[in-house]
C-alpha positions in Angstrom: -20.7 1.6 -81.3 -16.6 2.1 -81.2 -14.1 0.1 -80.7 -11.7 -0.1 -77.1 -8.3 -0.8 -77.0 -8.6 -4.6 -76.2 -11.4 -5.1 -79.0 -9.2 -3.5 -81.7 -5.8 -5.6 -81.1 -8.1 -8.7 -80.3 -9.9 -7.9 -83.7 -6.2 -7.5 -85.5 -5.1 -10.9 -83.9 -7.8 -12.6 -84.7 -8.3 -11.6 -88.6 -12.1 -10.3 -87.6 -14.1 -7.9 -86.3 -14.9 -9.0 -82.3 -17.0 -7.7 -79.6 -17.1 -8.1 -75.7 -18.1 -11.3 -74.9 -16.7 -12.9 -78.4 -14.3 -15.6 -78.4 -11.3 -15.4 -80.8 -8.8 -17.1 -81.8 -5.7 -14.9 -81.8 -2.0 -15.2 -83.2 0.7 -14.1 -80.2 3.4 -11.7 -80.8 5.2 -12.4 -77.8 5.1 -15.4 -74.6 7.5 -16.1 -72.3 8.1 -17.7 -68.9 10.0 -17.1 -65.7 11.9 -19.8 -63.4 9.1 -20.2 -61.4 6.9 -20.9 -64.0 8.7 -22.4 -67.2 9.2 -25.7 -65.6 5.3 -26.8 -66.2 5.8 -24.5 -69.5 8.4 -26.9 -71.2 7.1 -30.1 -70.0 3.1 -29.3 -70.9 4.8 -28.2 -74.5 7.1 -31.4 -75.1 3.6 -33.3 -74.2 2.1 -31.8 -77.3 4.1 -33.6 -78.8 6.6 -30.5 -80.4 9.7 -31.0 -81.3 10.6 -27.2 -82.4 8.7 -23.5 -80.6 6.5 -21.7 -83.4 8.8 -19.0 -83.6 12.1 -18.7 -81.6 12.2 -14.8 -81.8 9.0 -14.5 -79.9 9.5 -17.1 -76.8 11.9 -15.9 -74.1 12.8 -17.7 -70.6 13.9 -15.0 -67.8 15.7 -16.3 -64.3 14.4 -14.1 -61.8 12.3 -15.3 -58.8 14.8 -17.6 -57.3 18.2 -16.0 -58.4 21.1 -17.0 -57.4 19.5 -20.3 -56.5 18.9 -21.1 -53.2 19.0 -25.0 -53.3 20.1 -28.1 -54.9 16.3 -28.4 -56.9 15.7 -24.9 -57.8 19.2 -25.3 -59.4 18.7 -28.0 -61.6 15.4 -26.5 -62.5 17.2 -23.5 -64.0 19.8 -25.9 -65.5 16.8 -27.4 -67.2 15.4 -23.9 -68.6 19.1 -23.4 -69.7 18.9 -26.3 -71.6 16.1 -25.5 -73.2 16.5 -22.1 -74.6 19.8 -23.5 -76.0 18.1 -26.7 -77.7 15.4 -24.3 -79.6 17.7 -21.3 -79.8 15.0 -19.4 -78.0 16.5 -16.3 -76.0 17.4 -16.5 -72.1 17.5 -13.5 -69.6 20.1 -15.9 -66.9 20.7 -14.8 -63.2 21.5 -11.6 -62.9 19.6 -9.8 -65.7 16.5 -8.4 -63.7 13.0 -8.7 -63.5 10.9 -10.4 -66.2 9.0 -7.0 -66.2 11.5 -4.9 -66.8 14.3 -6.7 -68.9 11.7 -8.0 -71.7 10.3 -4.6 -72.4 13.6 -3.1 -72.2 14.9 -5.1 -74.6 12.1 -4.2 -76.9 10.6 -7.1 -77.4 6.9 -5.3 -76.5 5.9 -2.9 -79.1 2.3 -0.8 -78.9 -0.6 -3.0 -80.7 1.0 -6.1 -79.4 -0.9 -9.4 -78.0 1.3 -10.9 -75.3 0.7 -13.6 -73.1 3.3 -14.6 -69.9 3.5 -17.1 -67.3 3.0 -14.5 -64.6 0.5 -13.0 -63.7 1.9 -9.6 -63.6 2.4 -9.9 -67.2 -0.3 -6.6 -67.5 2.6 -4.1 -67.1 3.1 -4.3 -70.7 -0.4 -2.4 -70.7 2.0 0.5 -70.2 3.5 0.3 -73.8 -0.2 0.0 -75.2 0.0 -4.1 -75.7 -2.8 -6.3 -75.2 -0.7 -8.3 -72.4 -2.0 -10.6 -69.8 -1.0 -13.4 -67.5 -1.8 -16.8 -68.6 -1.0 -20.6 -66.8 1.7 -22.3 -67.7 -0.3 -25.2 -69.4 -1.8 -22.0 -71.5 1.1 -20.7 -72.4 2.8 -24.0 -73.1 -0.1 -23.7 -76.4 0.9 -20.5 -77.6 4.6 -22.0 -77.4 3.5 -24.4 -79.9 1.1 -22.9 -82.0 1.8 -19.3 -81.6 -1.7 -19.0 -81.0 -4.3 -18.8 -78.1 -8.0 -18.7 -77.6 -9.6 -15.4 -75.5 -12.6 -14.5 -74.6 -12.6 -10.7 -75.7 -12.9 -8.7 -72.3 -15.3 -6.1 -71.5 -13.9 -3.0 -70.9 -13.7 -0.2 -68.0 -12.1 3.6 -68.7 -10.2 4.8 -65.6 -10.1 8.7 -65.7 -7.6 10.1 -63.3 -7.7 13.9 -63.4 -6.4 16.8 -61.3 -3.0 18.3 -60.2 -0.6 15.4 -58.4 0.1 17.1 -55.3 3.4 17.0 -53.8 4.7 13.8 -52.3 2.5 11.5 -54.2 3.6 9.1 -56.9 2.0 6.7 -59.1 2.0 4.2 -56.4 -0.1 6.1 -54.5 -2.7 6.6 -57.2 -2.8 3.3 -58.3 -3.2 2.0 -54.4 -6.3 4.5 -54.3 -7.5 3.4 -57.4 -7.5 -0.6 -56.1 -8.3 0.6 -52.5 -12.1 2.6 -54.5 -12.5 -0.6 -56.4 -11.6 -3.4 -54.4 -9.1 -6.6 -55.4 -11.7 -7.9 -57.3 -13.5 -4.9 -59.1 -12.4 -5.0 -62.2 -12.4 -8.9 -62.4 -11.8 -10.1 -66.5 -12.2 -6.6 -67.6 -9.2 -4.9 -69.5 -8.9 -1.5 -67.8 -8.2 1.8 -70.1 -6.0 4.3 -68.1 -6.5 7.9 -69.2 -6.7 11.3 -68.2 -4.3 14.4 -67.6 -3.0 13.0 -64.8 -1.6 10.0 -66.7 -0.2 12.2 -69.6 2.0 14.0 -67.2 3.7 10.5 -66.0 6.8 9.2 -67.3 7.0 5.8 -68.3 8.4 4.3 -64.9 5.0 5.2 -63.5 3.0 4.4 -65.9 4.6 0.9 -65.3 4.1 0.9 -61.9 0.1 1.5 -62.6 -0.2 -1.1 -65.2 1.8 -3.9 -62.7 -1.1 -3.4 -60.5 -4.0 -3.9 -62.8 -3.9 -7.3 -62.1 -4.6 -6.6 -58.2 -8.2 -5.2 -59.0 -8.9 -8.5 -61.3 -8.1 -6.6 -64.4 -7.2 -8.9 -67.4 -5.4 -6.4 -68.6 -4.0 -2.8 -68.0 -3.8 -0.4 -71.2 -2.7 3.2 -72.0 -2.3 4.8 -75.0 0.9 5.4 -76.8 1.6 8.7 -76.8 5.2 10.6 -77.4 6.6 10.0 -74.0 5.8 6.2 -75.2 7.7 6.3 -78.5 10.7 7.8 -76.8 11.5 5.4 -74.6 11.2 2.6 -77.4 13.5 4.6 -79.8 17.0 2.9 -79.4 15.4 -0.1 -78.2 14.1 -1.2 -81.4 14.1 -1.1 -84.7 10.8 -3.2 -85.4 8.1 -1.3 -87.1 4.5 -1.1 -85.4 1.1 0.7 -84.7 0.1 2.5 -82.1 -3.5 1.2 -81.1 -5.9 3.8 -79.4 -9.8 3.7 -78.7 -12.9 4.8 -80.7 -14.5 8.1 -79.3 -17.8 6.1 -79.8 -15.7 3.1 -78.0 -18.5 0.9 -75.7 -17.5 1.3 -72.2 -18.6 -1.2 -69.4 -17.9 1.6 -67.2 -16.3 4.8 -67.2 -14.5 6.1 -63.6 -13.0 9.8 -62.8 -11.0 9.8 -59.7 -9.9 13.4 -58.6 -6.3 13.2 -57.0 -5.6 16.9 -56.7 -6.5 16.2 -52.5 -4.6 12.6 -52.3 -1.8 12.0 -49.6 0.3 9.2 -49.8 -1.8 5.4 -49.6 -0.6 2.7 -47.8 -2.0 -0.8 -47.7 -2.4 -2.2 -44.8 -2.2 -6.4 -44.1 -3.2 -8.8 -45.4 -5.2 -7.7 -48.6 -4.2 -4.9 -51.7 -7.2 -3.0 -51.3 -7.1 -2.5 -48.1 -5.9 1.0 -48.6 -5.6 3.8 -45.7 -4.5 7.3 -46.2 -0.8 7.6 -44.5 -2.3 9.7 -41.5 -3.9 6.2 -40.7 -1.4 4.5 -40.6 1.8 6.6 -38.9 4.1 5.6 -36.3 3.2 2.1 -37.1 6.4 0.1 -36.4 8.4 -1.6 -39.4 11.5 -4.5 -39.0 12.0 -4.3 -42.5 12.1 -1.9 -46.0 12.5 -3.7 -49.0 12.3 -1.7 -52.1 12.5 -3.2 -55.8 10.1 -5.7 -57.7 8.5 -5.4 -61.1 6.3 -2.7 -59.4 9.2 0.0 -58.1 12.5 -1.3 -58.8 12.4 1.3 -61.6 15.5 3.8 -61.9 12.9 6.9 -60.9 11.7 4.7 -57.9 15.4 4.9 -56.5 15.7 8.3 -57.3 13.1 9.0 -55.3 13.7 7.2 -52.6 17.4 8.3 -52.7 16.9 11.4 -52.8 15.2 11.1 -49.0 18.1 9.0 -47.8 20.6 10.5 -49.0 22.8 11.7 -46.0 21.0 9.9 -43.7 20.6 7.0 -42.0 18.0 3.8 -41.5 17.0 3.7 -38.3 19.0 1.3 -36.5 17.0 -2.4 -35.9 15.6 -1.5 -39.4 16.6 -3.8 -42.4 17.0 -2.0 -45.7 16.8 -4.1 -48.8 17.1 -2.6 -52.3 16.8 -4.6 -55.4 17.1 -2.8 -58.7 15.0 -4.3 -61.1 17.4 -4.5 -64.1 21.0 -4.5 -64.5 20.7 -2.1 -66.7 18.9 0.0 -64.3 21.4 -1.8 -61.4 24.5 0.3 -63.6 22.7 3.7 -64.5 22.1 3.7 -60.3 25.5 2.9 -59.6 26.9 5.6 -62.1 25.0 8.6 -60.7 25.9 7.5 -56.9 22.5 6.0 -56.0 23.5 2.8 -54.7 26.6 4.4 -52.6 23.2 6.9 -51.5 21.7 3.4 -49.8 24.8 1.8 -48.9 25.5 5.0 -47.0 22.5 4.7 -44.9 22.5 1.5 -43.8 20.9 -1.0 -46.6 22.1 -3.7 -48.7 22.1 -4.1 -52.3 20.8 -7.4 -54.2 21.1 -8.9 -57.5 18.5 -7.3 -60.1 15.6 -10.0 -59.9 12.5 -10.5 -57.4 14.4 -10.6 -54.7 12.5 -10.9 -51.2 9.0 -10.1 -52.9 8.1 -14.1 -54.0 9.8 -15.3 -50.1 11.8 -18.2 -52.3 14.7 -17.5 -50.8 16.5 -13.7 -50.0 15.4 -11.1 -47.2 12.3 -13.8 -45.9 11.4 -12.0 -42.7 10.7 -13.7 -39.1 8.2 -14.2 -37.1 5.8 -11.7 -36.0 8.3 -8.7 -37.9 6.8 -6.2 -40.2 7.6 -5.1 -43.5 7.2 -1.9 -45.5 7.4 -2.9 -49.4 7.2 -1.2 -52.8 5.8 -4.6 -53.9 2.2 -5.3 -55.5 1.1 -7.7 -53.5 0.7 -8.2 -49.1 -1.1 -11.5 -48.5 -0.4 -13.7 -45.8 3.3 -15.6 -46.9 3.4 -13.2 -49.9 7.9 -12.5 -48.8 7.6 -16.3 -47.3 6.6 -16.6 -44.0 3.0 -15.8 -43.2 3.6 -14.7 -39.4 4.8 -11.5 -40.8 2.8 -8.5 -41.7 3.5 -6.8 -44.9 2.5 -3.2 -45.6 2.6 -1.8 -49.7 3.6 2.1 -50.1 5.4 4.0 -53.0 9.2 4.1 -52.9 9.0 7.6 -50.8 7.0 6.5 -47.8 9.3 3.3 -47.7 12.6 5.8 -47.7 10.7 8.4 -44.8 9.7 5.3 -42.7 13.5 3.4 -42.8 14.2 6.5 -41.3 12.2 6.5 -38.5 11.6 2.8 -38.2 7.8 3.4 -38.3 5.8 4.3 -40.8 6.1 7.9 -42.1 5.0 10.4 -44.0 7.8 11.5 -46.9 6.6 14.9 -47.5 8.4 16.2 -44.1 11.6 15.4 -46.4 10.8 17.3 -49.3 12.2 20.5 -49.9 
């Protein structure tokens, strides 16, 4: 039998030929932490006894879950990570930057073929640039600091076809929340998940991210497409580094293989307190929302405020209704305020946060009261998820969230589009 994605960049990394089920020991092109997270990091890698990181090039500390800081001990924290990337020269994405998510592959530190390893656990969005990428504990990637190395045991792998015509008013979000919703949060558990199909040749790269952010919320260890032209064109400018596109054996030896039809899907929503618990929007209208917050490392994207702009714009939130917008770049932050988007959500009622996490983690910005509920482009709903676990947090793409600010309940975009 062939070769999948994950065996082939495992079996590169490792200097051998391995199987599902093999372990290998494998050198890491990238790690990095975030503020969260790199705490643990530095002081489980000073207890190895290193003085110096394997490789400052390929270690990188992003602010981004707590930002500005809060508090008096989340601010000496990032004083501490601070200190560290100056020590070792090692390169630091401070307040204000973005997301982790975003900001490291933008700055094209992720190539295709690429074995990456991150002290988050959304760390699989790099799937999207056709890197072996998963999250890892901070102890874990504390090793690969020092050694530049890590052990895995090489995944088994399932192919996700999605076929059919996107029909209007659905996004990526919405496929990928139908995807989790068929599977279940734990269906693809230690399994690197392939993403094909026509479908997913027609998406640009925002939602191919968006997909990938979410593998993680079906178990997957990782979440891989192929590099394909739309792939190398958002890379060129963005590096200079040259690389290999990695892509699966015809003969490759599936776990599983999965076609979902979307041409019929309406928009997904899911509902508290679990990610796969996944409605159709006709479910789930004219429930009553407090809150909107759109950004994160799932839909913070410039084409997720686009899209959501383009429903707001001349409008207004509904009044009650909070609207929280955090881009998840400042990169992304400028091209939005240069083509008038922010003004577009300023406009209608909403308030604009530094790029980062913002209210997603609950650490500090837009934590929502007792007994409110929320409407999020984030990946994840549990109880607590945005801080306070009174609250009851529904997941939809960047559209639905824009059509139900409107209303102040949840609905349906598509009434909207022209």
């Amino acid at each position: 039998m062939g070769y999948t994605i994950a065996e082939k960049i495992l079996s590169q990394h490792s200097r051998k030929k391995v199987k599902a089920g093999d372990t290998a020991l494998c050198d890491i092109d990238f790690c990095f932490g975030q503020d969260g997270t790199s705490e643990l990091v530095i002081d489980s890698f000073l207890g190895l006894g290193k003085k110096r990181v394997f490789d400052k090039e390929k270690f990188c500390i992003v602010i981004d879950h707590s930002t500005p800081s809060p508090r008096e001990a989340i601010s000496n924290i990032h004083q501490k990570l601070r200190k560290f990337t100056q020590k070792q020269g090692t390169l630091l994405f401070d307040v204000g930057c973005g997301v982790c998510h975003q900001v490291i592959p933008q700055a094209g530190l992720i190539l295709p073929g690429n074995l990456v390893v991150g002290a988050d656990s959304h760390t699989c969005t790099y799937g999207a640039l056709n890197a072996f990428a998963c999250g890892l504990g901070s102890t874990d990637v504390a090793v690969a600091l020092a050694s530049g190395k890590n052990w895995f045991r090489v995944p088994e792998t399932i192919k996700l076809i999605v076929k059919g015509k996107l029909p209007k008013g659905v996004t990526a979000k919405d496929i990928i929340l139908y995807i989790i919703g068929q599977l279940g949060a734990n269906g693809c558990t230690y399994m690197a998940v392939e993403f094909t199909g026509c479908v997913i040749d027609k998406l640009g790269m925002d939602g191919r991210f968006t997909i990938s952010n979410m593998g993680v919320e079906m178990g997957a260890k990782c979440a891989l497409f192929c590099a394909d032209e739309k792939t190398l064109n958002w890379l060129k400018g963005r590096t200079i580094k040259k690389f290999k596109s990695v892509f699966a054996d015809k003969n490759a030896d599936y776990k599983e293989i999965k076609e979902f039809d979307i041409s019929k899907l309406s928009p997904q929503v899911a509902s508290p307190h679990s990610v796969d618990n996944v409605n159709n929007i006709d479910e789930v209208l004219g429930t009553k929302i407090d809150v909107a917050f759109l950004g994160t490392c799932t839909n913070g994207r410039l084409d997720d405020l686009k899209a959501a702009a383009k429903i707001l714009r001349g409008r207004h939130v509904k009044k009650g209704v909070r609207l929280v917008v955090a881009p998840a770049s400042k990169e992304i932050y400028l091209e939005a305020a240069r083509l008038k988007i922010l003004e577009v959500f300023l406009g209608a009622g909403g308030v604009i946060l530094p790029p980062g996490c913002g209210p997603c983690v609950g650490t500090h910005a837009g934590v929502p009261a007792d007994n409110e509920v929320v409407i999020s482009s984030a990946n994840r709903n549990f109880k607590g998820r945005m801080g306070n676990p009174r609250a009851s947090i529904f997941l939809a793409s960047p559209l639905t969230l824009a059509a139900s600010a409107i209303e102040g309940k949840i609905a349906d975009a598509r009434k909207y589009s022209k």
